[in-house]
C-alpha positions in Angstrom: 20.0 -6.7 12.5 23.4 -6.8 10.0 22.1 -10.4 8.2 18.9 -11.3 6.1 16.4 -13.4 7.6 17.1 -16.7 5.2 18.7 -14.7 3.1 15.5 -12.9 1.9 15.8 -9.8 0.0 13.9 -6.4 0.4 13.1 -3.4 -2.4 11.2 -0.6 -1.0 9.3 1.4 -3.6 8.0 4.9 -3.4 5.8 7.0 -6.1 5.8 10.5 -5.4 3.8 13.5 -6.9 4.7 16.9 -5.7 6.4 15.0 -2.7 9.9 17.7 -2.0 8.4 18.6 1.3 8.8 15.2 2.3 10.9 12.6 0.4 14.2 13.1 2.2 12.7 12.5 5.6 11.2 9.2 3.7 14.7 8.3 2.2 16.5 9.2 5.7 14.4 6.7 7.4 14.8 4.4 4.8 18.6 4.2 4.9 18.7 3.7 8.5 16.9 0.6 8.6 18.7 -2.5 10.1 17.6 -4.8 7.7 19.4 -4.6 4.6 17.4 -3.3 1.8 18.8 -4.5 -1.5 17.1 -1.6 -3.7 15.1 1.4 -3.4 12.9 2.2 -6.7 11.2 6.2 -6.6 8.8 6.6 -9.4 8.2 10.2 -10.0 4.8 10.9 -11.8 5.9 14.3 -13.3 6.2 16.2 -10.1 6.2 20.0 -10.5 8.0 20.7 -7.7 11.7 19.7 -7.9 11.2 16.3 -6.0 12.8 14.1 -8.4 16.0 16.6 -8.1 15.6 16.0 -4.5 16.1 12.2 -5.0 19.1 12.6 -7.0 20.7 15.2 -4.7 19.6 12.3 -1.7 21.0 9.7 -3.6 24.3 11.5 -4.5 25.1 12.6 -1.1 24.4 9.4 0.4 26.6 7.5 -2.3 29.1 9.6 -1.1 28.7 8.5 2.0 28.5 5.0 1.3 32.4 4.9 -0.4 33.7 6.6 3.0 33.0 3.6 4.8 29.5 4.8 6.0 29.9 7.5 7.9 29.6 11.6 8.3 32.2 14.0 9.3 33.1 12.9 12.8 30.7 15.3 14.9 27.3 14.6 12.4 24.7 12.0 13.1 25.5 9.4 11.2 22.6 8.5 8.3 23.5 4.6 7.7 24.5 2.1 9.7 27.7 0.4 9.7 27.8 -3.0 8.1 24.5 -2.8 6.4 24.8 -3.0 2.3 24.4 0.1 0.5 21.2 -0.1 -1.5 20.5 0.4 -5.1 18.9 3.6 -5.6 17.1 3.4 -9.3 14.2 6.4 -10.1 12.2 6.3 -12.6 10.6 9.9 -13.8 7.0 9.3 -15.9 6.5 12.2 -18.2 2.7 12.3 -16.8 1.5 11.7 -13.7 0.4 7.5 -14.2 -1.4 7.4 -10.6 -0.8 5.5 -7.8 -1.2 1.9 -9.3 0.1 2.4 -12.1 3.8 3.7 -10.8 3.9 0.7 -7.7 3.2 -2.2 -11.1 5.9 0.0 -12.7 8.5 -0.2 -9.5 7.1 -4.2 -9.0 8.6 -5.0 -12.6 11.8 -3.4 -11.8 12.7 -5.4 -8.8 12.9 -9.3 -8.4 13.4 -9.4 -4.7 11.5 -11.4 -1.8 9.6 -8.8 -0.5 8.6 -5.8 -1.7 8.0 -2.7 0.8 5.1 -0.2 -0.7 5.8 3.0 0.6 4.3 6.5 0.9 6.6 9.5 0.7 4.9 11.3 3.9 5.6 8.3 5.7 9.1 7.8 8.1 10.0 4.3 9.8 11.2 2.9 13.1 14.8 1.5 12.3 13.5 -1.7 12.9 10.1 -1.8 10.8 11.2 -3.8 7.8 13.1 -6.5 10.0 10.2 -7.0 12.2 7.9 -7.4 9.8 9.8 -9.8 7.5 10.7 -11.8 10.5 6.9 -12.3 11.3 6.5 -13.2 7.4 8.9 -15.3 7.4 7.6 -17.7 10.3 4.1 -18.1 8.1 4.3 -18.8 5.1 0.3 -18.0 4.9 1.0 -14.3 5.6 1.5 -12.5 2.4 1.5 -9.0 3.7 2.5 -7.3 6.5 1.9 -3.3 8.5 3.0 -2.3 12.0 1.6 0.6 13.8 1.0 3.6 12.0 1.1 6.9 13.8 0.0 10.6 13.1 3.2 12.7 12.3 1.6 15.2 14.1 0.7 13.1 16.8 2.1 9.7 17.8 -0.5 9.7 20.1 -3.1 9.2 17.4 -3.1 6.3 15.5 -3.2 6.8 11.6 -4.0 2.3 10.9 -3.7 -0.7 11.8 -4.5 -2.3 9.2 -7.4 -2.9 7.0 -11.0 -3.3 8.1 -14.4 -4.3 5.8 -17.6 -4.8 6.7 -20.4 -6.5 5.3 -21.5 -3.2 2.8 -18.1 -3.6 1.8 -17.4 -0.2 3.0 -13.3 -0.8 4.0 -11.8 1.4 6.9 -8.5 2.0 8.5 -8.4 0.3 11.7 -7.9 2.2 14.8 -7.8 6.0 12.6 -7.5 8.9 15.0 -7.8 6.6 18.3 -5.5 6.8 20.9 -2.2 4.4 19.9 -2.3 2.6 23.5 -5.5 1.3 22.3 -3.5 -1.3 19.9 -1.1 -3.3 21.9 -1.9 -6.3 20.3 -0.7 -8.1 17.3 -2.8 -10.4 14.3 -4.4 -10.9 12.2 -6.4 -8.2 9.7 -8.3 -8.3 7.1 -5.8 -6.2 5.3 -2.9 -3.9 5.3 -3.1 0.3 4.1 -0.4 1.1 1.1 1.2 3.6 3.1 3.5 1.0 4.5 2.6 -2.6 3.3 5.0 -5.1 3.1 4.1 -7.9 0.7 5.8 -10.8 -0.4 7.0 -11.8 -3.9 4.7 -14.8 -3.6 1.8 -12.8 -3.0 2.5 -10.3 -5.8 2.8 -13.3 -8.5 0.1 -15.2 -7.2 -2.6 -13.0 -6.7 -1.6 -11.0 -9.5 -3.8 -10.4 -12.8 -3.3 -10.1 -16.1 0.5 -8.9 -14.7 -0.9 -6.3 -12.7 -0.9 -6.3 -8.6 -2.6 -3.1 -8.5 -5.4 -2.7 -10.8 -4.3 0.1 -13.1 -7.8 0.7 -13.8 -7.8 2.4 -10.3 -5.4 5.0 -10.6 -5.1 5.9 -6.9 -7.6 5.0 -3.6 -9.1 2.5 -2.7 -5.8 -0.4 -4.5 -4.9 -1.5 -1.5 -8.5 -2.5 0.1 -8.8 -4.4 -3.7 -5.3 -6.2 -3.3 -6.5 -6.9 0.6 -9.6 -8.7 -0.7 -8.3 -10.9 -3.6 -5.7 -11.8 -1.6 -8.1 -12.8 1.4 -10.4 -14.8 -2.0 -7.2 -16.8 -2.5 -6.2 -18.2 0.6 -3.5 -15.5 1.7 -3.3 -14.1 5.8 -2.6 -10.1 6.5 -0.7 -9.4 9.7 -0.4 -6.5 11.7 2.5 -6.3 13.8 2.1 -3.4 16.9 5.8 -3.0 17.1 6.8 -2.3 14.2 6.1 1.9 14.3 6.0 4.5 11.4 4.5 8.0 11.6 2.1 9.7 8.6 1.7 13.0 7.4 -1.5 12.1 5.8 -2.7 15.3 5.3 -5.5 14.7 3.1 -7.9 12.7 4.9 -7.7 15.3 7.7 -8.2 18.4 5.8 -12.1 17.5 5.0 -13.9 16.2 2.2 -14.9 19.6 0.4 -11.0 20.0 0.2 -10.4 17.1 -2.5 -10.6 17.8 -5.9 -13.5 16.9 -7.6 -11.3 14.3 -9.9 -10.3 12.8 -6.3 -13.9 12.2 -5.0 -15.4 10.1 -8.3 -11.8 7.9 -8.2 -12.6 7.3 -4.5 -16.0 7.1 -4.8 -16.5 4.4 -7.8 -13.3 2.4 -7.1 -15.5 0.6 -4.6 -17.8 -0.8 -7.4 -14.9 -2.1 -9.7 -13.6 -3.4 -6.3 -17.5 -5.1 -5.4 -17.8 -6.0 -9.4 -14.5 -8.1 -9.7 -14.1 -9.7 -6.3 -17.8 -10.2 -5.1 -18.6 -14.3 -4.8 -21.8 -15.0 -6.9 -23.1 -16.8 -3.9 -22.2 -13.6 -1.3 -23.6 -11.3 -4.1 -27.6 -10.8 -3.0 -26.7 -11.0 1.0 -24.1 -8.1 0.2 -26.6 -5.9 -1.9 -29.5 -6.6 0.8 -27.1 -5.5 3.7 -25.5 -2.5 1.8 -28.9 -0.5 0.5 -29.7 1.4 3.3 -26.6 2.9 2.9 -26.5 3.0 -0.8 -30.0 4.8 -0.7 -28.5 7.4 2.1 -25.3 7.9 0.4 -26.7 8.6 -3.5 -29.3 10.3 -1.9 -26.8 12.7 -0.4 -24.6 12.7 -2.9 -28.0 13.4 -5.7 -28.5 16.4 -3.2 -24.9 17.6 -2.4 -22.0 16.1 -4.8 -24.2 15.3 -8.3 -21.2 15.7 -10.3 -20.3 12.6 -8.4 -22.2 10.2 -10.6 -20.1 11.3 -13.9 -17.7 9.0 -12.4 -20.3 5.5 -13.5 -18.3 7.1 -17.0 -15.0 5.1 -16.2 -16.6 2.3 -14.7 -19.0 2.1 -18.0 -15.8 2.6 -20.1 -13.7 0.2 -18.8 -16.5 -2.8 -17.9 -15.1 -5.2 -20.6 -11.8 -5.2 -18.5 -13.4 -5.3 -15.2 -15.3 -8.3 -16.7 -12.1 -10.4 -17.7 -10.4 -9.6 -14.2 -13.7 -11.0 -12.2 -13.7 -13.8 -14.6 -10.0 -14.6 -13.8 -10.9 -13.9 -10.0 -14.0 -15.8 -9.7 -12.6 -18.7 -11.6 -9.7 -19.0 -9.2 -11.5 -18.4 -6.4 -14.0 -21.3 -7.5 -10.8 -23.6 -8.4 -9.3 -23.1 -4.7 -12.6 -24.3 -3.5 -13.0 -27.4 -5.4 -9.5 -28.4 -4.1 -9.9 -27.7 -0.4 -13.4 -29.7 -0.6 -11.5 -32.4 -2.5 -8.9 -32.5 0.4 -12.0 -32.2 2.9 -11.0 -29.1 4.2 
């Protein structure tokens, strides 16, 4: 697909940390996409590694490319496809590493296009991931953000997500994770949509944004995505998960084990569900969600009293940054409340 769907326009943004073993796949994959992608933002958080030299050799190469009318040495694959627009390449390097939510607000502000693609840099795309999932955005205007079916790298057998899932403990889940991908032939609607590959749409992004953030800063890393998921289900927006549209995750991480993660990683994870429950929780849901959720709040603190008790230093960043959670959940709650009032005036 050579043309823009309307005419709408497509950044993709990536934030890497220590990411040379895997950004040029990420960038290959990028640039053979067959919808035109207008820019691609990286946002290096100080990588140690050499990765941000890896962009600019990418970028450089490619550029060359891109002036020999798109093509390699006769003989070589070719990387981009004929007719598409060369896209901006623009990276930002952070003299610390900012966290996840941080850098994606930082690569937000420094695009203006339609949609926006939120990508990890373990992750690689179907040439025809972006256009499939714009093209299903495009014929709702209700559906703010988008995923297609993510695969394990090291086996696209496996499913990595399908989307977002929450239950009523407010416990949130990757749809489908390590299930076999036959299993999810069929296209909808989902709760939400994983940050490894979510494509949201400028609309979105300014309307459910707060305070000028989409991501909450306050989060750092984990957990941002299930929060954007929720406020964007609180004001009236739809999540779609398109089954073919493919990519394939390293996601190395989550299947290494828990007593892997760095200590700093577990409390982030870990209390970045209560700012998530403190902001976006309805008054009127608040008791039913507490009643349902304590026999697994008693099992889990009891476990983690037992096993992880330098887990609970991490009520010291929730504690420390309460009078900002506060505003948000005022700002949420408010709008949440307004949106009401109107669809009951309409008699919706």
């Amino acid at each position: 697909m050579n043309n823009y769907i309307n005419n709408k326009t497509v950044s993709v943004h990536i934030v890497t940390y220590n990411s040379a073993d895997d950004i040029a796949d990420c960038l290959t994959a990028v640039y053979a996409q067959e919808y035109p992608v207008e820019q691609i933002v990286v946002v290096d958080n100080a990588s140690a590694d050499g990765c941000a030299d890896k962009v600019k050799a990418f970028s450089d190469t490619l550029a060359g490319q891109a002036h020999s009318s798109h093509q390699q040495e006769a003989g070589a694959e070719e990387t981009l496809k004929p007719g598409v627009p060369f896209p901006l390449m623009t990276l930002l390097q952070n003299p610390a590493n900012t966290g996840f939510a941080p850098a994606h607000n930082q690569a937000i502000a420094a695009t203006d296009t339609d949609y926006v693609l939120v990508l990890n840099p373990d992750l690689t795309l179907e040439p025809d991931y972006i256009s499939r999932l714009i093209a299903r955005m495009e014929a709702d205007p209700r559906i703010g953000s988008a995923t297609g079916k993510l695969l394990l790298k090291a086996d696209h057998s496996l499913v990595d997500s399908t989307g977002l899932r929450m239950n009523r403990a407010r416990r949130a889940f990757d749809r489908g994770a390590g299930e076999p991908a036959a299993q999810w032939p069929e296209s909808g609607i989902v709760f939400g949509v994983s940050g490894a590959a979510a494509m949201y749409s400028r609309r979105m992004i300014e309307d459910i944004s707060v305070n000028g953030e989409f991501f909450d800063a306050d989060f750092f890393a984990y957990k941002e995505d299930v929060d954007v998921a929720w406020r964007a289900e609180l004001f009236g927006w739809l999540a779609y998960y398109d089954a073919e549209a493919v990519g394939y995750h390293e996601r190395g991480w989550k299947t290494s084990g828990r007593d892997s993660k760095p200590m700093f990683i577990r409390r982030i994870s870990y209390i970045n569900r209560y700012k998530m429950i403190y902001k976006n929780e309805p008054s009127h849901t608040l008791f039913s969600t507490l009643l349902y959720s304590l026999p697994y709040e008693v099992a889990a603190h009891g476990y983690m009293l037992l096993k992880e008790p330098k887990l609970i230093k991490a009520w010291g960043s929730f504690f420390a940054q309460r009078r900002n959670l506060k505003e948000k959940r005022k700002y949420i709650q408010a709008k949440v409340k307004s949106l009401r009032a109107g669809k009951t005036s309409h008699g919706i």
